[in-house]
C-alpha positions in Angstrom: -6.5 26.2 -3.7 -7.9 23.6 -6.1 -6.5 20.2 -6.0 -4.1 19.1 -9.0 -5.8 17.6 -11.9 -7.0 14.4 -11.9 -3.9 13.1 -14.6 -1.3 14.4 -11.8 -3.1 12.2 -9.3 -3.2 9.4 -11.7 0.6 10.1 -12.6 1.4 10.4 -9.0 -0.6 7.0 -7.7 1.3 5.2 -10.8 4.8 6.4 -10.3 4.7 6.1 -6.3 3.5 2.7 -6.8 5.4 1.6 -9.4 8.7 3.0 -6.8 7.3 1.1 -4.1 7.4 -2.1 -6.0 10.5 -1.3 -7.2 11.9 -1.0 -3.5 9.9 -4.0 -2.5 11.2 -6.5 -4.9 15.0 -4.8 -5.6 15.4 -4.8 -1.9 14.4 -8.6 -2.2 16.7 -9.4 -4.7 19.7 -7.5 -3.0 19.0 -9.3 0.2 19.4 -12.8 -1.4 22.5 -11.8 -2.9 24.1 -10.0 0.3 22.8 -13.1 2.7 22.0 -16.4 0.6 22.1 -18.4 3.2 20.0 -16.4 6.3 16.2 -16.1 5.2 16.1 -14.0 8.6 18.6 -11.4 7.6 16.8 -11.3 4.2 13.4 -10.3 5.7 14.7 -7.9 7.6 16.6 -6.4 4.9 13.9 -6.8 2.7 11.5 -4.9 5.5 13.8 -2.3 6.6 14.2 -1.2 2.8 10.4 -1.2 2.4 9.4 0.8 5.7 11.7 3.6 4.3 10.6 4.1 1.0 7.4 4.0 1.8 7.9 6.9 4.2 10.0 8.9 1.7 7.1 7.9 -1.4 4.4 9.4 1.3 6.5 12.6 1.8 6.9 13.1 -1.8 3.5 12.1 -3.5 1.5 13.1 -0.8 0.7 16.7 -1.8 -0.3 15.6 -5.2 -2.2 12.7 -5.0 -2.5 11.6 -1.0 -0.1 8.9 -1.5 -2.5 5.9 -1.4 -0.4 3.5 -4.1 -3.2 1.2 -2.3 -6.6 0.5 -4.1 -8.2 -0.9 -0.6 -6.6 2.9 1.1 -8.5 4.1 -1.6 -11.7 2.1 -1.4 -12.0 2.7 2.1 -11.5 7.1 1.5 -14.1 6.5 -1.4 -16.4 4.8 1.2 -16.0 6.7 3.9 -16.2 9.9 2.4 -18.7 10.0 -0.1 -21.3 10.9 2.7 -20.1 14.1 3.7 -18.6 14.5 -0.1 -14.9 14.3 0.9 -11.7 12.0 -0.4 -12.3 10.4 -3.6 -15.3 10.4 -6.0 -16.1 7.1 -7.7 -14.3 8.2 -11.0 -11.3 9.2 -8.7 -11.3 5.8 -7.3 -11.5 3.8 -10.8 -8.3 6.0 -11.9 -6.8 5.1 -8.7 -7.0 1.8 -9.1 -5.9 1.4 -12.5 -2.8 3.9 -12.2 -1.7 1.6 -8.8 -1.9 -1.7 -10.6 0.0 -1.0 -13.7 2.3 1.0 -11.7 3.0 -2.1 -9.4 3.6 -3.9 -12.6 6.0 -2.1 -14.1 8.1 -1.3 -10.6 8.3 -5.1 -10.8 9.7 -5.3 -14.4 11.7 -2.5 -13.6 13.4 -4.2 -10.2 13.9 -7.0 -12.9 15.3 -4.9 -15.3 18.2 -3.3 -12.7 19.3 -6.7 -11.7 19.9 -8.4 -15.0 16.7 -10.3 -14.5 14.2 -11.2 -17.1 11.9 -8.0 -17.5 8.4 -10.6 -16.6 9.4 -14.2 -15.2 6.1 -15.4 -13.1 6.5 -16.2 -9.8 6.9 -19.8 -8.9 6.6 -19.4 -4.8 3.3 -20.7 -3.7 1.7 -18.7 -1.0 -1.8 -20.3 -1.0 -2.4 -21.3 2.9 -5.3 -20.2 5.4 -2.9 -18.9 7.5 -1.4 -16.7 5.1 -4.7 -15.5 4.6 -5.6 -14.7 7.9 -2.5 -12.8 8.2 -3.2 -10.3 5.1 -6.6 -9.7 6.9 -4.7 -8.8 9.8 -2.1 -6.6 8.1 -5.1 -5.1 6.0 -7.3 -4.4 8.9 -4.7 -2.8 11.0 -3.2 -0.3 8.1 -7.0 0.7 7.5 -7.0 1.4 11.1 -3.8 3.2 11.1 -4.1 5.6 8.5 -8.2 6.8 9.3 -7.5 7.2 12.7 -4.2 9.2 12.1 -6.4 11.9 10.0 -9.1 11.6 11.8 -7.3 12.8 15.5 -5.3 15.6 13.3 -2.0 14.2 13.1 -2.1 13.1 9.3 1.6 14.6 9.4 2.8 11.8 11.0 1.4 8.8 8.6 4.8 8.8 6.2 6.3 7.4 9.7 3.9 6.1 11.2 3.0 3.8 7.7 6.2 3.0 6.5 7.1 1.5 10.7 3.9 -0.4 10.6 4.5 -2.0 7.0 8.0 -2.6 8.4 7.1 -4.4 11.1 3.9 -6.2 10.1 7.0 -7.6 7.7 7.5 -9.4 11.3 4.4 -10.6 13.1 2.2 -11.2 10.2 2.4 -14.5 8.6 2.0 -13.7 5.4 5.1 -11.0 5.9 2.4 -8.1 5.4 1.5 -8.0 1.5 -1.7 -5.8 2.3 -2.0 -4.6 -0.7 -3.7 -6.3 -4.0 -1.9 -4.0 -6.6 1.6 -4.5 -4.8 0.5 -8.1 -5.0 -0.4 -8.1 -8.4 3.4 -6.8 -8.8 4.9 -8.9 -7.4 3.3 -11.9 -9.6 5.8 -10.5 -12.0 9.0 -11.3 -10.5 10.5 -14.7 -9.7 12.5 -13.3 -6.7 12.4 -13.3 -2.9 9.5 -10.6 -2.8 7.4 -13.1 -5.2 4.0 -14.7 -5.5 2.5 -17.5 -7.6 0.2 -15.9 -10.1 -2.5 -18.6 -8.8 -2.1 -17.6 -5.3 -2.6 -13.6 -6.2 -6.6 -14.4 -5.8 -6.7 -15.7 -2.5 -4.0 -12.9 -0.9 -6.9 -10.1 -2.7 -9.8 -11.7 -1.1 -8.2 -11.6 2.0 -7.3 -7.9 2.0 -10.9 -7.4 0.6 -11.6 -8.9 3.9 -9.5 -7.0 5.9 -11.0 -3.9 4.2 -14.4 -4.7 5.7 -12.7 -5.7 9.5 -10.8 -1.7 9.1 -13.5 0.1 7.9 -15.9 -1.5 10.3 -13.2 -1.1 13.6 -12.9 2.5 12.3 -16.4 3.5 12.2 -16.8 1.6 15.6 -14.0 3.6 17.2 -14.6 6.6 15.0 -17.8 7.3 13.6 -17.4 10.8 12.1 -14.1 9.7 10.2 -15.6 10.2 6.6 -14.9 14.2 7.4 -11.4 13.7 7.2 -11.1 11.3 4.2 -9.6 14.3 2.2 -6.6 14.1 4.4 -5.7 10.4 3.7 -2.8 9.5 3.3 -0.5 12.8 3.2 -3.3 15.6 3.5 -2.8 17.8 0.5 -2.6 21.4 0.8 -5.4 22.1 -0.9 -7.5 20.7 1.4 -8.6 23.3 4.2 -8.1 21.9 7.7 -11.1 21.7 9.9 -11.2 22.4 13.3 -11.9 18.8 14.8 -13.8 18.1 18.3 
């Protein structure tokens, strides 16, 4: 089978991301209204929210586009694969990329839109700290991680689950609360909410999941050195991708 055509991959990358977002801040926004006065109860409402709908996003654009709704997921298959010519080609990657951004823009005016919000009202929670930073390195690094290795040992089936719990619970012991992502981040510039970010600390939260792109990929190569033969199989392998028989 050939794969879908590169505006369904586009479509899908935009609409999955632009749901994410959606869940992301919405859930936020719910959470503050259900619990104003316990930031704890927030988060994990906030988390638990996310870690499904990422799950259920993977299921359902998976086959299409491979569910990135990440441009650093799809850096990293771009990088890995263009050796043994598998996952994305550099034009893929540039339509990736553009497709998850605006998406994660407009799942934040739309989370806006659903709760009587202003459809764009900036972001006024700073978020610009060392610490934070280190901790979307961490969260970056580890999801990198994550998802290679899960195609690469065959059991890319299990990455809508095994994502959406790690997102969920890097939520918890990251201290940034696990943004590791720069178009979700960009997204989430947009909305003056619980999920928020200052527009002047988007920058610093993207270099550090730059970074954090660099510690995965190189941890992955280190652990796994033939993972560029499964990039075609990140995240949700699509089925028309033939499975090869791994050692």
């Amino acid at each position: 089978m050939t794969q879908p055509a590169p505006w369904r991959r586009f479509l899908a990358e935009f609409v999955g991301t632009a749901l994410l977002v959606t869940a992301v801040v919405g859930s936020g926004v719910m959470a503050t209204t259900l619990s104003p006065d316990d930031v704890g109860l927030q988060l994990l409402e906030n988390s638990v929210a996310t870690a499904f709908a990422l799950g259920a996003l993977i299921l359902t654009f998976g086959p299409v586009s491979g569910a990135h709704f990440n441009p650093v997921v799809s850096a990293a298959d771009w990088f890995l694969g263009r050796r043994s010519r598998t996952g994305l080609t550099a034009a893929d990657l540039g339509g990736y990329v553009v497709a998850q951004a605006a998406g994660a823009v407009g799942g934040s005016i739309l989370a806006n839109l659903m709760f009587d919000l202003a459809a764009v009202d900036f972001s006024a929670k700073d978020r610009s700290a060392g610490h934070l930073w280190l901790g979307e390195v961490v969260a970056t690094s580890g999801l990198i991680l994550l998802i290679f290795a899960l195609a690469r040992s065959g059991r890319a089936p299990v990455a809508p689950a095994a994502v959406g719990a790690y997102i969920g619970a890097a939520y918890w012991f990251t201290s940034s609360t696990s943004f590791a992502n720069p178009a979700v981040t960009i997204g989430r510039a947009f909305t003056d909410t619980f999920a928020g970010i200052a527009p002047a600390s988007v920058p610093g939260f993207v270099v550090a999941q730059l970074f954090g792109l660099l510690v995965g990929v190189g941890l992955l190569l280190a652990l796994y050195p033939d993972a560029g033969r499964t990039a075609d199989e990140v995240v949700s392998g699509r089925p028309d991708v033939e499975r090869r028989v791994r050692s």
